[in-house]
C-alpha positions in Angstrom: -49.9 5.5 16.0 -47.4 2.7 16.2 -44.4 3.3 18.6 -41.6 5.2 16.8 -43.9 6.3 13.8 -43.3 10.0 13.4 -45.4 13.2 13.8 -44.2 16.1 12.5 -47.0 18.5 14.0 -45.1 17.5 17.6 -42.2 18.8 16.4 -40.8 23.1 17.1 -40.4 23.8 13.4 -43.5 21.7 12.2 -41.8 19.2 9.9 -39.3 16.6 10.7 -35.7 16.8 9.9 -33.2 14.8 8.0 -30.4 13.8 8.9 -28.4 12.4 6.3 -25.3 10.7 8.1 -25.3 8.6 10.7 -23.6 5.5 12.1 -24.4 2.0 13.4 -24.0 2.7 16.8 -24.8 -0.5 18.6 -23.9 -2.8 21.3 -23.6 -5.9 18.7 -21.1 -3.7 16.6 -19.1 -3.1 19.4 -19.3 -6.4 20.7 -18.3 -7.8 16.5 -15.4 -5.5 16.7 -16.8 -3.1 14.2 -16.0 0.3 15.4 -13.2 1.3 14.3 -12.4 3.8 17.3 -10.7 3.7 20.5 -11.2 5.3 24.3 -8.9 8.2 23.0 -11.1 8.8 19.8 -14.2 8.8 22.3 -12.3 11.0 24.6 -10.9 13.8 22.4 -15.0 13.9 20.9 -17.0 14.2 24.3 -19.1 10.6 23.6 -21.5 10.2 26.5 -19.9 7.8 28.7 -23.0 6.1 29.2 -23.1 4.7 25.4 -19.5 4.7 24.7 -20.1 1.0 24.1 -23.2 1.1 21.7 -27.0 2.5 22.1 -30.1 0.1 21.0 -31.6 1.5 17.7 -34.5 1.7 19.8 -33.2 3.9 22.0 -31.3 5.5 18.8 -34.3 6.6 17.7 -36.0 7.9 20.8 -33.3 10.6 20.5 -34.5 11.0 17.1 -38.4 11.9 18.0 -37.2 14.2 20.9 -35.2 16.0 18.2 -37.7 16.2 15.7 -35.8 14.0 12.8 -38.0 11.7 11.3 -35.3 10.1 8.9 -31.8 9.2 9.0 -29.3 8.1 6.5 -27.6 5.1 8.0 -24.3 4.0 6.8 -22.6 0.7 6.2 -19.0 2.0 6.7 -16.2 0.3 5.3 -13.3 1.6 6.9 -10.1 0.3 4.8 -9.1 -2.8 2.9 -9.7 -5.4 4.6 -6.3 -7.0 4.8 -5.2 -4.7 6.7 -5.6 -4.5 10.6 -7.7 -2.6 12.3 -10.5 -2.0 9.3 -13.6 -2.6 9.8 -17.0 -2.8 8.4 -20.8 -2.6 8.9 -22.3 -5.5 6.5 -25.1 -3.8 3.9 -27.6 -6.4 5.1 -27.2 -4.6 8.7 -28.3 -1.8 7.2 -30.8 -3.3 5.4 -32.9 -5.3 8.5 -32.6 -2.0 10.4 -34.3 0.2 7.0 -36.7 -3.0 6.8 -37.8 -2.6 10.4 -37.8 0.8 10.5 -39.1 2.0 6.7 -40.3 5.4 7.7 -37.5 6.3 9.9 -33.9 4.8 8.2 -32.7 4.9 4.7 -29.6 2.9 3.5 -25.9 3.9 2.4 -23.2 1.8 0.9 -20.1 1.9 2.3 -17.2 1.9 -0.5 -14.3 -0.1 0.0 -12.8 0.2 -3.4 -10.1 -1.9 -3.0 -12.7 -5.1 -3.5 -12.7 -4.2 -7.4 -15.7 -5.6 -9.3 -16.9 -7.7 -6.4 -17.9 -4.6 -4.5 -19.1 -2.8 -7.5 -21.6 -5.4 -7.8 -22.5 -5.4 -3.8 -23.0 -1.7 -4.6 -25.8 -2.7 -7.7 -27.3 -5.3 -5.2 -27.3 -2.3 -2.1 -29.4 -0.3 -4.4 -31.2 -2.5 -6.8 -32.5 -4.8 -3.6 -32.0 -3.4 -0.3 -33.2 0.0 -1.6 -30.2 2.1 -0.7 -30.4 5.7 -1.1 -26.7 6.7 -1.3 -23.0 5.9 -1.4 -20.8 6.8 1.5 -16.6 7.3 0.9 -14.0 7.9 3.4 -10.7 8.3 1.6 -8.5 8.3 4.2 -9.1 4.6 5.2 -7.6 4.2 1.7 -5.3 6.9 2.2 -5.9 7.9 -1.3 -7.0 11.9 -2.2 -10.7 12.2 -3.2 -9.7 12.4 -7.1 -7.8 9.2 -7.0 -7.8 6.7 -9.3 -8.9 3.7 -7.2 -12.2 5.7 -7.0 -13.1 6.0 -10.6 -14.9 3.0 -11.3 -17.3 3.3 -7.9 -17.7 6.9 -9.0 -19.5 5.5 -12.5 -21.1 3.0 -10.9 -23.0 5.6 -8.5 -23.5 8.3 -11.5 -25.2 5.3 -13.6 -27.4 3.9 -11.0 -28.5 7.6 -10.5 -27.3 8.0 -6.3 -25.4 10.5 -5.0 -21.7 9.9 -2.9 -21.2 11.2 -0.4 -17.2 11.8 1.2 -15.6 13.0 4.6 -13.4 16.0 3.5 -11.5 18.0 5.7 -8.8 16.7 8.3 -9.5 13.6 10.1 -8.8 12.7 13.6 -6.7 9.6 14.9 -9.0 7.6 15.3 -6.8 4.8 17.1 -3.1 4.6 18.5 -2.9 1.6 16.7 -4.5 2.8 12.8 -3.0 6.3 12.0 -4.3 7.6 8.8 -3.6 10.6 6.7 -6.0 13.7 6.0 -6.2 13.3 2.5 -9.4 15.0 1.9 -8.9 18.6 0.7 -11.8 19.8 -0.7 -10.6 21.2 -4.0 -10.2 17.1 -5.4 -14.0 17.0 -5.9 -13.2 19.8 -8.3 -11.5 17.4 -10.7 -13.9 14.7 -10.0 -17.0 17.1 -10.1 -15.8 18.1 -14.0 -14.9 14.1 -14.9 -18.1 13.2 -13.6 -21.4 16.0 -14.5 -23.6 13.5 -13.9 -22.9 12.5 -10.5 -24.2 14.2 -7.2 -21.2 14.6 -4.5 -21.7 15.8 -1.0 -18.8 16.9 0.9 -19.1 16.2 4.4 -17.9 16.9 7.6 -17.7 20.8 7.0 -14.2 20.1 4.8 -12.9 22.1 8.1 -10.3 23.3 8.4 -11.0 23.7 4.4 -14.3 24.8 5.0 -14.0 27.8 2.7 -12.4 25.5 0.0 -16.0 23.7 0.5 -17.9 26.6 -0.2 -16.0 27.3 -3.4 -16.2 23.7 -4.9 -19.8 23.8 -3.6 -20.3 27.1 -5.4 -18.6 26.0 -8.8 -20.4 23.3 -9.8 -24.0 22.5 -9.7 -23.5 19.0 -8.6 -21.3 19.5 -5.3 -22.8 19.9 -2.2 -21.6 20.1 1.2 -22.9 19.1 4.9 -22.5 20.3 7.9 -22.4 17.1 10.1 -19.7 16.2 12.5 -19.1 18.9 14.1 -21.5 20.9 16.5 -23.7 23.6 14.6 -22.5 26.0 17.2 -19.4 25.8 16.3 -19.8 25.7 12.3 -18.0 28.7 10.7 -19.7 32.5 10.5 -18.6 31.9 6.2 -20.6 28.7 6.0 -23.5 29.4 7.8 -23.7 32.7 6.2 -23.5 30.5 2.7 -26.4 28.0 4.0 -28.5 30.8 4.6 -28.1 33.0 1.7 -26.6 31.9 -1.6 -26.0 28.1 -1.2 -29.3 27.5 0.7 -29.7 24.8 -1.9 -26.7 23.2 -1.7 -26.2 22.7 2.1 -28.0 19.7 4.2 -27.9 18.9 7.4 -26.3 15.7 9.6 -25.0 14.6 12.8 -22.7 11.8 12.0 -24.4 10.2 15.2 -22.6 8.9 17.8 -20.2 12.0 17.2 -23.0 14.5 17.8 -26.1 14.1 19.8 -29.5 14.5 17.5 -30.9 17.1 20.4 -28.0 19.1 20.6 -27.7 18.9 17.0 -31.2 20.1 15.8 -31.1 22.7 19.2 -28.1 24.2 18.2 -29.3 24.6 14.6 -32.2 26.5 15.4 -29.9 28.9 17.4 -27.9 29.9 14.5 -31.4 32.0 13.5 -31.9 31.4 9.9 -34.5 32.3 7.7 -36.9 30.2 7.8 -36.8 29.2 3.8 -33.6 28.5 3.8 -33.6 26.4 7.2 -36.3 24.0 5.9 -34.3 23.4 2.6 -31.2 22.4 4.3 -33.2 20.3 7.4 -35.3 18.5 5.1 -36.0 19.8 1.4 -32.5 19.3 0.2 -32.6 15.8 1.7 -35.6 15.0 0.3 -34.5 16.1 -3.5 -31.0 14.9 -3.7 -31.4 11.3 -2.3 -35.1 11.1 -3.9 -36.8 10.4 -0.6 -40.7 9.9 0.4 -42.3 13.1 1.8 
């Protein structure tokens, strides 16, 4: 077995895991200027000081076999329009070597920057069409713009006709530097108006919607194409109502993520496991969910 191919029988539960949100995390996007957070951002989250400046995808993904995730979603963020300080990106043909030399292990998702108009809808065809991206990835408050914004329409069209789901940070956000201060804009109840505009198109809600986690639930609960995920945040700390939803009644609409480097994959998956689901449901949001929504191998 090559190095870094995966075997699930190795693993506790006896399948691998999916995580569907993580980020380029390495020493050349720090050294590119590409993370768009600072020491206090790092400090406020707990990062490891040992890979506060970047960890090797090789190293990335020795975390992931100890965890038992055999694929991640890997995002090429676009963090605001670019002619305005501080925003960044992750090029999609990042993404794409690291998928390429990694196929079993690393699926692609477009960052959405929709201030780059038709341009970037057509990097968003080329994302999926050639470099096999899985997904679209959204975080409205680099555009400081609510999730039901108009400036999101057209990439919102362009995802439900290509047949990918979006995903889109909900919730507060944090300040991510003293130098970039951005507004929360992402209550949960917008992908209610955008969920009715747009039947078609599968939307995941990430990062918990906290502290609108129970607004979440309801959109997630309304409509049969909204989802939510619990990454960002520690599973220990992810609210009695929502895991009692991901284990009961919304077992198929929950999925599971780290939004690496915020949360460690071991912690992550270990912490998971102590919340004590069923084991149905546990496997759907892990892996099964994963597997249906972004229409992955396995």
């Amino acid at each position: 077995m090559a190095h870094h191919d995966f075997d699930a029988s190795r693993t506790r539960l006896g399948f691998g895991a999916i995580d569907i949100v993580a980020n380029v995390h390495t020493p050349e996007a720090y050294a590119e200027g590409r993370i768009p957070v600072d020491d206090g951002f790092r400090d406020k989250v707990g990062y490891d000081p040992g890979q506060r400046r970047g960890v090797t995808i090789e190293a990335y993904l020795d975390k992931k076999d100890r965890a038992g995730i055999e694929r991640t979603l890997l995002v090429a963020a676009r963090c605001g329009d670019r002619r305005i300080r501080g925003s960044t990106e992750i090029p999609y043909e990042w993404v794409r070597d690291i998928c390429a030399a990694h196929p079993g292990r690393f699926s692609g998702l477009a960052g959405i920057d929709p201030t780059r108009g038709i341009a970037g809808l057509k990097e968003l065809d080329r994302a999926v069409h050639e470099y096999g991206f899985v997904g679209a990835h959204l975080y409205p408050h680099w555009f400081e713009a609510a999730p039901d914004a108009a400036i999101f329409y057209p990439y919102y069209a362009r995802c439900a006709e290509l047949g990918i789901p979006i995903m889109l940070q909900v919730g507060h956000c944090l300040l991510y530097s003293k130098d970039r201060r951005l507004p929360s804009v992402g209550r949960p109840i917008a992908l209610d108006r955008v969920a009715l505009d747009f039947p078609e198109l599968n939307i995941i809600g990430i990062h918990l919607g906290w502290p609108w986690h129970e607004e979440m639930v309801a959109v997630a609960f309304k409509h049969p194409n909204v989802f939510m995920a619990g990454d960002a945040y520690a599973p220990k700390h992810w609210p009695a109502s929502v895991v009692h939803f991901a284990n009961t009644f919304g077992q198929d609409k929950f999925l599971f993520g780290t939004d690496f480097s915020v949360i460690e994959p071991e912690r992550a998956m270990q912490e998971v496991e102590a919340l004590a689901f069923r084991p149905v449901p546990l496997r759907k949001i892990l892996r099964d969910n994963a597997l249906r929504l972004f229409k992955l191998p396995g």
